[in-house]
C-alpha positions in Angstrom: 0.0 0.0 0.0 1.6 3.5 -1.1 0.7 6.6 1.1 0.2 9.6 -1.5 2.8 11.8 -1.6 0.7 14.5 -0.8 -0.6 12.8 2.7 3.6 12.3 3.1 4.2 16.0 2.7 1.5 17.2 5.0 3.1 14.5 7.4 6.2 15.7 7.3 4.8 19.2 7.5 2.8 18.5 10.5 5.5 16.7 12.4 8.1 19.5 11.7 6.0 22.5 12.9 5.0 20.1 16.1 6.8 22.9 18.5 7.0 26.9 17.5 7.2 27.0 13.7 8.9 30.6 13.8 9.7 30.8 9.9 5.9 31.6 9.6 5.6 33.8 12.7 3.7 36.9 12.3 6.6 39.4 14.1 3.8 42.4 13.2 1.0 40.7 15.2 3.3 39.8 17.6 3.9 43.4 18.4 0.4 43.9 18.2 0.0 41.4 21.2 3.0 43.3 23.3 1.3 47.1 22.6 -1.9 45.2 24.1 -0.9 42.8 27.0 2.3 43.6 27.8 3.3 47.2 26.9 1.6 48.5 30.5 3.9 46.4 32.9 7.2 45.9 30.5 9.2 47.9 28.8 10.8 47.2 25.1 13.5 49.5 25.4 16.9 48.6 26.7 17.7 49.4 30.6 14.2 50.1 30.9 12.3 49.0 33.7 8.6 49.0 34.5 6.3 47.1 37.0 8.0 44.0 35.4 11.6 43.7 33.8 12.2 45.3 30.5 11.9 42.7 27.7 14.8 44.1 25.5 17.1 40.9 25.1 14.6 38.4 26.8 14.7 35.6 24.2 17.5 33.7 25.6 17.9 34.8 28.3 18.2 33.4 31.6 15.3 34.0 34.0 15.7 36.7 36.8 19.3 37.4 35.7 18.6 41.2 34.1 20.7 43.3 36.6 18.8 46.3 38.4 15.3 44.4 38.5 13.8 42.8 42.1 12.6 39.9 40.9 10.5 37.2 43.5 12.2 34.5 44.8 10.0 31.5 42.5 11.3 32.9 39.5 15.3 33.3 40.9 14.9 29.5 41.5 13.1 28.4 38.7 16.4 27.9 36.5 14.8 28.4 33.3 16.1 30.3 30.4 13.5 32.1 27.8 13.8 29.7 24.8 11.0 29.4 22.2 9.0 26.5 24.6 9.5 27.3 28.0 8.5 31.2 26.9 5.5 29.6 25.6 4.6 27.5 28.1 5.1 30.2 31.0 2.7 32.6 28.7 0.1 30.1 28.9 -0.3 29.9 32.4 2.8 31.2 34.4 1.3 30.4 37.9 1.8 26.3 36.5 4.9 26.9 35.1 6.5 28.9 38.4 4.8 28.9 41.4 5.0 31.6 43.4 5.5 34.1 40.7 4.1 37.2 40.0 3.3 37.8 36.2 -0.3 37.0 36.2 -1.1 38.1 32.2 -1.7 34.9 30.6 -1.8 34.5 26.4 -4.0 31.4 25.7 -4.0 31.2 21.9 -0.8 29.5 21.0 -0.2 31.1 17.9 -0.2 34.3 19.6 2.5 33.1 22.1 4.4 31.9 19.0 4.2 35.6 17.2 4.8 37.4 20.7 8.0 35.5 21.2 9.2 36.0 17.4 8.5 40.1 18.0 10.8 40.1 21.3 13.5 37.8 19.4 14.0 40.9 17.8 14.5 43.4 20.7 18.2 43.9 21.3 19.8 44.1 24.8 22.3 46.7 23.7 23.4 47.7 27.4 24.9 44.4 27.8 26.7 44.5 24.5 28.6 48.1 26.0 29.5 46.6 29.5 33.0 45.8 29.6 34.7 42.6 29.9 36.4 43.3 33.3 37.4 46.2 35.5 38.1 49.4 34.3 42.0 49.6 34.6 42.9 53.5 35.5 44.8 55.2 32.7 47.9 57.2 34.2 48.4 60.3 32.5 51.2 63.0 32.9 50.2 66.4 33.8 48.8 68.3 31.5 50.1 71.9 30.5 46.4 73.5 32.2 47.8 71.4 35.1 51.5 73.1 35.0 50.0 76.4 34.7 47.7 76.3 37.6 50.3 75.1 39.6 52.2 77.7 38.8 49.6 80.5 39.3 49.1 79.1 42.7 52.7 79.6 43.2 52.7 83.1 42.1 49.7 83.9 44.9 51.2 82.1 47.7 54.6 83.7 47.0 53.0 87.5 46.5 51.6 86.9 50.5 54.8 86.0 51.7 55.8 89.6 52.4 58.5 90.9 54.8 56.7 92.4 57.9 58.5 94.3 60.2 59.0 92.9 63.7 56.6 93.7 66.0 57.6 96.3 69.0 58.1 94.6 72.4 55.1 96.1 75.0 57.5 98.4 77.6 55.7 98.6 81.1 54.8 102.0 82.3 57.4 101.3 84.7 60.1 101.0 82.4 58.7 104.3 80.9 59.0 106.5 83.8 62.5 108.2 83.6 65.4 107.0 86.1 65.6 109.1 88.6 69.0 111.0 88.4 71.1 110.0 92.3 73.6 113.2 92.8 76.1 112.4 95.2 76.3 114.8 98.2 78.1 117.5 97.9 80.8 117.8 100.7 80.7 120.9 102.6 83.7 122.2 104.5 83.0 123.4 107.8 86.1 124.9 110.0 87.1 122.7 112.7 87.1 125.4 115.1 85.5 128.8 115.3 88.8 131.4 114.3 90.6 132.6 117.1 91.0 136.3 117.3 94.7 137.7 117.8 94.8 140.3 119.7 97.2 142.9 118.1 100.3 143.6 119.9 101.0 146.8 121.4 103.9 148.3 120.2 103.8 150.3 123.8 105.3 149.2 127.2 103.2 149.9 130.2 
């Protein structure tokens, strides 16, 4: 018994496109679905955060690893990572996929999950791509001739203020002020001995 070929192809068809057939995701009605359901808690711009983590770089991405971004403690420990199925299955009921988590918004149709996931594939995590690889190493630079000339204008003020003051005058008492009074020695008088004695003048005639 031959199977048609055309029953083949529609086998094969079916049986490839069994998970997320993204080739014929609709990326436009994708975005559709973000601007409706997910647009008020998530951001689509890098760095960006909302009520929920910003979904810029989310496909592929491990789950509750975007720096910046508190997330609950179900979805730290989940250990997932944002491929094409578990994305899908968390959409259709998160609460079942992560207990204990708090995105509540729920996509039922599949398709739609599908063409949500295809439109975020395409948002870029561009902060991540600018990080560097490992500390910033400090580049040592020379002074630079601004530098020099500051210094030296600083050394032109400080040397202007270094001016020769006289020294200050030493505080005299008002003892020290007074004028020394001069001590004249005594003058030594010369008084006679003894009162003069009178000579009584000789007479030149005998009695």
């Amino acid at each position: 018994m031959q199977i048609p070929r055309l029953t083949l192809v529609a086998s094969l068809i079916a049986i490839a496109c069994s998970g997320p057939c993204f080739a014929a995701d609709d990326v436009g009605a994708g975005q559709e679905i973000y601007q409706a359901q997910c647009s008020p808690c998530h951001s689509n711009q890098p760095g960006v955060n909302g009520i929920g983590p910003s979904l810029a770089g989310v496909a592929g991405r491990k789950a509750a690893s975007l720096p910046g971004f508190h997330y609950t403690p179900a979805l730290q420990g989940s250990g997932l990572t944002w491929t094409a199925d578990n994305f899908i299955k968390f959409l259709a009921d998160p609460s079942k996929l992560v207990p204990g988590t708090a995105m509540t918004v729920m996509v039922p149709d599949a398709t739609g999950r599908a063409n949500l996931y295809a439109y975020l594939a395409t948002l870029k995590d561009t902060t991540a791509e600018t990080k560097p690889a490992g500390p910033a190493v400090p580049k040592i630079t020379g002074p630079t001739q601004a530098d020099l000339d500051g210094a030296a204008s600083a050394t032109d003020a400080c040397s202007m203020r270094r001016t020769i003051m006289p020294a200050p005058a030493i505080p005299t008492s008002k003892r020290s002020l007074q004028p020394t009074p001069k001590i004249s020695e005594p003058s030594a008088s010369i008084a006679p001995s003894s009162p003069p004695r009178c000579r009584r003048a000789r007479s030149s005639t005998k009695a």
